[in-house]
FIKE-126691 format. One record per residue: x, y, z of N, C-alpha, C in turn. Coordinates in nm, 2 decimals. Last residue first. Layout:
BEGIN
+--------+--------+--------+--------+--------+--------+--------+--------+--------+
:   n.xx :   n.yy :   n.zz :  ca.xx :  ca.yy :  ca.zz :   c.xx :   c.yy :   c.zz :
+--------+--------+--------+--------+--------+--------+--------+--------+--------+
:      X :      Y :      Z :      X :      Y :      Z :      X :      Y :      Z :
...
+--------+--------+--------+--------+--------+--------+--------+--------+--------+
END
This chain:
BEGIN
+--------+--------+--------+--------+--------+--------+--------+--------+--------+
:   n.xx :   n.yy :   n.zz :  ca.xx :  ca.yy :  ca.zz :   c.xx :   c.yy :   c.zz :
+--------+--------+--------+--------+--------+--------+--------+--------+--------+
:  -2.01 :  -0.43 :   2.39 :  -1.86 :  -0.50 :   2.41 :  -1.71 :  -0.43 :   2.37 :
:  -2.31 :  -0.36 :   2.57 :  -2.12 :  -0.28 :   2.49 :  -2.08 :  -0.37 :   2.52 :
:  -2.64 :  -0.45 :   2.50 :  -2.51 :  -0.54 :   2.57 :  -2.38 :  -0.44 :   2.49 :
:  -2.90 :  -0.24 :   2.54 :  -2.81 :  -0.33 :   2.48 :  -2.67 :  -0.37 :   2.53 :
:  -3.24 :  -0.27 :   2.61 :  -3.10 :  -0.29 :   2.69 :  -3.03 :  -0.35 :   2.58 :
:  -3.49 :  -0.09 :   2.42 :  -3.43 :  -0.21 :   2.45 :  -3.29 :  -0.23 :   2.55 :
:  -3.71 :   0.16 :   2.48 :  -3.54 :   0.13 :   2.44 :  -3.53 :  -0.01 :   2.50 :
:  -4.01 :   0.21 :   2.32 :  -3.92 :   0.14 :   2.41 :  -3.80 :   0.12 :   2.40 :
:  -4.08 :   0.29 :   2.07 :  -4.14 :   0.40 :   2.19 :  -4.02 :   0.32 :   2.30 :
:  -4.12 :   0.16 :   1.85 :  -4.21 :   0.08 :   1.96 :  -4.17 :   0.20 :   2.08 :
:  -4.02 :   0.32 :   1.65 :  -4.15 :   0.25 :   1.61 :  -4.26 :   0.22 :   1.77 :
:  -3.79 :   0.40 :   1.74 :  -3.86 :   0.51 :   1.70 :  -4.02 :   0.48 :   1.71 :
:  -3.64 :   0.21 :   1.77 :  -3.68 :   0.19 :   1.90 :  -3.80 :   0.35 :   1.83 :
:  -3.62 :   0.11 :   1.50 :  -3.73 :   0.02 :   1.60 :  -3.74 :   0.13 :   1.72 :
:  -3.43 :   0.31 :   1.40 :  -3.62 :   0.32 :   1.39 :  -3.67 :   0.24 :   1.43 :
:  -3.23 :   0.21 :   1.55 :  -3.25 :   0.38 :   1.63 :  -3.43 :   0.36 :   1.53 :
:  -3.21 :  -0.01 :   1.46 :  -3.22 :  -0.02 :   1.60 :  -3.27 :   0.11 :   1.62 :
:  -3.14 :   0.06 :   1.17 :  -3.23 :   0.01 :   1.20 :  -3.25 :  -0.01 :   1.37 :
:  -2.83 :   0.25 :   1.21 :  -2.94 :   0.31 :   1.17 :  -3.16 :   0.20 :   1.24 :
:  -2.69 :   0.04 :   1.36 :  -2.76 :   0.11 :   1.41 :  -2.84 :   0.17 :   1.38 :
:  -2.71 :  -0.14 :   1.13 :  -2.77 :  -0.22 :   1.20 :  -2.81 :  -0.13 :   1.33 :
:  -2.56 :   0.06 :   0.95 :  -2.69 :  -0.01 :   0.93 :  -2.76 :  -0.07 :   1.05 :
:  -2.33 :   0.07 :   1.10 :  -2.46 :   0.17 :   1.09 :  -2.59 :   0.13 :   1.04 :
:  -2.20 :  -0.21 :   1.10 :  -2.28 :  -0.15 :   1.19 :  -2.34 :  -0.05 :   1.18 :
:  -2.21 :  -0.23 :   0.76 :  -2.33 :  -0.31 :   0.81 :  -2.33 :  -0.28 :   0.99 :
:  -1.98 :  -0.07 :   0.74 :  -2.13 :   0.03 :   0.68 :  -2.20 :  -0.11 :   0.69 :
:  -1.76 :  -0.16 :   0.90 :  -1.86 :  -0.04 :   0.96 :  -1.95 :  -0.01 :   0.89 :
:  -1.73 :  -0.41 :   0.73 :  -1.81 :  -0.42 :   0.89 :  -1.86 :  -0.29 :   0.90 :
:  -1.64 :  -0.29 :   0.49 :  -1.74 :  -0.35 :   0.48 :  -1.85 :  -0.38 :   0.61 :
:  -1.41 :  -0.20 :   0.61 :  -1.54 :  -0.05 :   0.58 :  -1.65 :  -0.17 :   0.52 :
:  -1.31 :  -0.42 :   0.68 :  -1.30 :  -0.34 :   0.78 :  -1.43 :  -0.25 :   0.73 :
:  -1.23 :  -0.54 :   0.43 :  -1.33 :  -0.61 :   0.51 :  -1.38 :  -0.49 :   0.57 :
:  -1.12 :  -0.35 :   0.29 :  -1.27 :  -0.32 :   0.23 :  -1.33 :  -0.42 :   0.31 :
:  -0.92 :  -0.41 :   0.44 :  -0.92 :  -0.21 :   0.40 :  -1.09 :  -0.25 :   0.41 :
:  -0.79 :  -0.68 :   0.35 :  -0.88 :  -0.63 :   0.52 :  -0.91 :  -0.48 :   0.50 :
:  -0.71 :  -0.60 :   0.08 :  -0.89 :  -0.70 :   0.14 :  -0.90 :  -0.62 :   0.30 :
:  -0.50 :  -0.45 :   0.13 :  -0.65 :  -0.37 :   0.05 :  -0.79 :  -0.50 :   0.10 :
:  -0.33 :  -0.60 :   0.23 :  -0.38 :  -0.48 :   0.28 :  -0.54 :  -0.43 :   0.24 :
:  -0.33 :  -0.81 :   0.04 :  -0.35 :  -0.87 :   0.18 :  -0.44 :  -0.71 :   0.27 :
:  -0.25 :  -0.67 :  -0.18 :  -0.35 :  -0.74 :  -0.13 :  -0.45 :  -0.76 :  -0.02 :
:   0.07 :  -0.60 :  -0.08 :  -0.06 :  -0.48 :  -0.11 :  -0.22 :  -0.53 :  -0.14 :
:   0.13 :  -0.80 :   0.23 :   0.13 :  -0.73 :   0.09 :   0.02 :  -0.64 :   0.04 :
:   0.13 :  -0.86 :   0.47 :   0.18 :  -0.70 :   0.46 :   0.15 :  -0.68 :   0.31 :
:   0.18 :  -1.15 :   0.48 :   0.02 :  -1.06 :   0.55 :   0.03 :  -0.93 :   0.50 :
:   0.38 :  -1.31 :   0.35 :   0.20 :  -1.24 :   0.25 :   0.13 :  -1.09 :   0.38 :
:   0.53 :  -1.43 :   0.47 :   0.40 :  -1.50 :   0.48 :   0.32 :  -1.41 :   0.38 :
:   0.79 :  -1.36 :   0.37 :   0.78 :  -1.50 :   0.49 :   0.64 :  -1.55 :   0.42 :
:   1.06 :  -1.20 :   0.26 :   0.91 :  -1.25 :   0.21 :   0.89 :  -1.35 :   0.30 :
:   1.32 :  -1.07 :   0.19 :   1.28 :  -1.12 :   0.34 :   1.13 :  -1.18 :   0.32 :
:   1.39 :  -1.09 :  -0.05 :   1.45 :  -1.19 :   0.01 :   1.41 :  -1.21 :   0.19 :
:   1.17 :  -1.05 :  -0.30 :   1.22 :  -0.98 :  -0.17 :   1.29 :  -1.07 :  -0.14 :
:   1.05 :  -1.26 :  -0.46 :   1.20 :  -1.22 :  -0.52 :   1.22 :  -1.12 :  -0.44 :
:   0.78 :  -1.21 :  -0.35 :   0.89 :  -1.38 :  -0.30 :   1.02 :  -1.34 :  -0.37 :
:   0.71 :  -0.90 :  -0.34 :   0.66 :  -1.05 :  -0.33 :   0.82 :  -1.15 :  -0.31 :
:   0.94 :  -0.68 :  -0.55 :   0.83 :  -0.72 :  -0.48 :   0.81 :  -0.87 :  -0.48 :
:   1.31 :  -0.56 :  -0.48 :   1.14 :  -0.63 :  -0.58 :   1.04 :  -0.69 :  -0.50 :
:   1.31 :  -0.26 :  -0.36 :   1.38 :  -0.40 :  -0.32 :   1.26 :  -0.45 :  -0.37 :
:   1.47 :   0.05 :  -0.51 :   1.42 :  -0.05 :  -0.40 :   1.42 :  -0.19 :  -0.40 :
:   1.45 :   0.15 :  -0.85 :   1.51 :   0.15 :  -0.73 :   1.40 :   0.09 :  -0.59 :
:   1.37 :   0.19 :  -1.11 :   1.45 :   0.07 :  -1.03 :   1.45 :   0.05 :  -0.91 :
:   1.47 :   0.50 :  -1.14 :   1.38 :   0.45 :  -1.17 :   1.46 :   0.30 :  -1.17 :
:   1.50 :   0.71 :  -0.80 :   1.55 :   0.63 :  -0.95 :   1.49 :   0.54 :  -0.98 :
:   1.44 :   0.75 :  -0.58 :   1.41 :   0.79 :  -0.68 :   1.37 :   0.78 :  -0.79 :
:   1.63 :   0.75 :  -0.38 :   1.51 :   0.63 :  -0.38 :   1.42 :   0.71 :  -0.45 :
:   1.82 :   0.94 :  -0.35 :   1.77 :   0.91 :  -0.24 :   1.64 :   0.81 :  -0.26 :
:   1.88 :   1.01 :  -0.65 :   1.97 :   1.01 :  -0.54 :   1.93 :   0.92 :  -0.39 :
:   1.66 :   1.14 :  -0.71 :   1.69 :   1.02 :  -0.79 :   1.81 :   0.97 :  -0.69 :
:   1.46 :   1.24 :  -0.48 :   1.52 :   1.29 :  -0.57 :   1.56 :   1.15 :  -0.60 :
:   1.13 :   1.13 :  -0.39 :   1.21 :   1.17 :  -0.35 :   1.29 :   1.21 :  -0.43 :
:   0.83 :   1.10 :  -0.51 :   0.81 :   1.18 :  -0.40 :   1.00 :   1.19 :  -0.36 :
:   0.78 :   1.10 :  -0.88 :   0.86 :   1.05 :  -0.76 :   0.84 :   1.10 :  -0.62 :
:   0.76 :   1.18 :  -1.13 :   0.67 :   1.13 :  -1.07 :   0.66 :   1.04 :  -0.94 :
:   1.05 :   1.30 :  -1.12 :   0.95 :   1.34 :  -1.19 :   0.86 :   1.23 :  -1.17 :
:   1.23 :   1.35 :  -0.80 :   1.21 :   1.32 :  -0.95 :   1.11 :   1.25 :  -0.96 :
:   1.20 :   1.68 :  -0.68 :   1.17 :   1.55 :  -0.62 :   1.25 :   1.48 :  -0.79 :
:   1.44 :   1.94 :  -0.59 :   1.32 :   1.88 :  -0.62 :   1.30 :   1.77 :  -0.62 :
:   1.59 :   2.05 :  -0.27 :   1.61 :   2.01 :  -0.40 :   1.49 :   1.95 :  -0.49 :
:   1.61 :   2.03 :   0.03 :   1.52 :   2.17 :  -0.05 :   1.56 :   2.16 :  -0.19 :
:   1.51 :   1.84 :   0.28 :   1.59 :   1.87 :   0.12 :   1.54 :   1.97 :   0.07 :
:   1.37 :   1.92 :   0.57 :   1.38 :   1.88 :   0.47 :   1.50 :   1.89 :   0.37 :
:   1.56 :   1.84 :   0.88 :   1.52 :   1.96 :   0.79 :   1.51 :   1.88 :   0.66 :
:   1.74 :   1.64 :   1.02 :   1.58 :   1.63 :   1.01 :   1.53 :   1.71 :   0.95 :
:   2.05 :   1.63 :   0.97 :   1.95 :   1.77 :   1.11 :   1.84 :   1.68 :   1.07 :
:   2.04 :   1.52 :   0.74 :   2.09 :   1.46 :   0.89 :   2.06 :   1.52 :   1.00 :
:   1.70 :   1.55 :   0.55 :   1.91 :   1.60 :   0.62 :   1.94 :   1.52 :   0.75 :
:   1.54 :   1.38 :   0.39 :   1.56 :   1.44 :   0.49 :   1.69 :   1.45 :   0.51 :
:   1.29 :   1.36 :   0.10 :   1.41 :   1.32 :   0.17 :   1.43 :   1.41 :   0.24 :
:   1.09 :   1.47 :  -0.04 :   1.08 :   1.45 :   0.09 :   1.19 :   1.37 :   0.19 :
:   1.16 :   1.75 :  -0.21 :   1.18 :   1.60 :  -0.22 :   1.11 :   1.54 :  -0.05 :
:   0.87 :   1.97 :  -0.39 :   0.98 :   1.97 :  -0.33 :   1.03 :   1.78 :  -0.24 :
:   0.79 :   1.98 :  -0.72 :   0.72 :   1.92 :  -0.58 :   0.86 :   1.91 :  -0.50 :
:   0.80 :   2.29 :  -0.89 :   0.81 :   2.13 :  -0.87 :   0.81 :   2.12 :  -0.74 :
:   0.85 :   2.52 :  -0.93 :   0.71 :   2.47 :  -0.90 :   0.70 :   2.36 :  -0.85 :
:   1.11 :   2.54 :  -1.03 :   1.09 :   2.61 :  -0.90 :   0.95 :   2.60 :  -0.85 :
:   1.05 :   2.41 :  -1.28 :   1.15 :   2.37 :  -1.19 :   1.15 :   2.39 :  -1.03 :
:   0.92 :   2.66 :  -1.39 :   0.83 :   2.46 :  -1.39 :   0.94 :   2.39 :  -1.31 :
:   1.11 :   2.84 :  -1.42 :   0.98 :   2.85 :  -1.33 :   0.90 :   2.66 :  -1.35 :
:   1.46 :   2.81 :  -1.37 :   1.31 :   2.80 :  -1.43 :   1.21 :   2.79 :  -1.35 :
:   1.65 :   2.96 :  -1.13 :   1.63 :   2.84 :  -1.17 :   1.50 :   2.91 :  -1.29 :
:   1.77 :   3.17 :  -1.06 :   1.77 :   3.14 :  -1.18 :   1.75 :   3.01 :  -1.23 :
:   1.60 :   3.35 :  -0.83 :   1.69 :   3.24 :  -0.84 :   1.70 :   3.24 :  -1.02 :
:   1.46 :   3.53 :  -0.54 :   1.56 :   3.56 :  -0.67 :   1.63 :   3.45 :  -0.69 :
:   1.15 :   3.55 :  -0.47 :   1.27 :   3.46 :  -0.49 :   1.34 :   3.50 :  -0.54 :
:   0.96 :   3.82 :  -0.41 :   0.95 :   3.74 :  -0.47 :   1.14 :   3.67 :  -0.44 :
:   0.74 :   3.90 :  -0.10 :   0.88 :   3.91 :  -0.15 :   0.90 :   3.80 :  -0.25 :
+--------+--------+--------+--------+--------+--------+--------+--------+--------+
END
């Protein structure tokens, strides 16, 4: 069944807002234009609370978008040196026939 509206069609494509009703039912208004909500609801261009030390709640850093992205690439730095280090354990034990005991922590 098609829509009957008179909205435009690049309007009625557009990314619907992800702001929420007081029920919890989405908005059914569009977003603004490279925006996930409408201009009304934290949209607008400006809008929210400045970054880093001109926040007024700013204490230590740990949450910033830095701070996030290093521990991101420590973390997938640790998991692709333990496959490695399981990859290499699964061809020793391939080589020598013997499972070694390993210690789970």
């Amino acid at each position: 069944m098609e829509r009957m509206t008179r909205e435009p069609l690049p309007l009625r494509l557009a990314q619907r807002s992800l702001a929420r009703t007081r029920s919890g039912t989405p908005r059914q208004k569009h977003a603004a234009k490279g925006k996930k909500r409408r201009r009304l609801h934290g949209g607008a261009q400006g809008s929210g609370a400045p970054c880093g030390e001109r926040n007024g709640s700013y204490r230590h850093g740990l949450y910033t978008r830095e701070a996030i992205a290093e521990r991101r690439a420590l973390r997938a730095l640790i998991r692709g040196l333990r496959e490695d280090a399981r990859g290499a354990l699964s061809a020793l034990d391939a080589i020598s026939g013997v499972k070694p005991s390993r210690a789970r922590s």
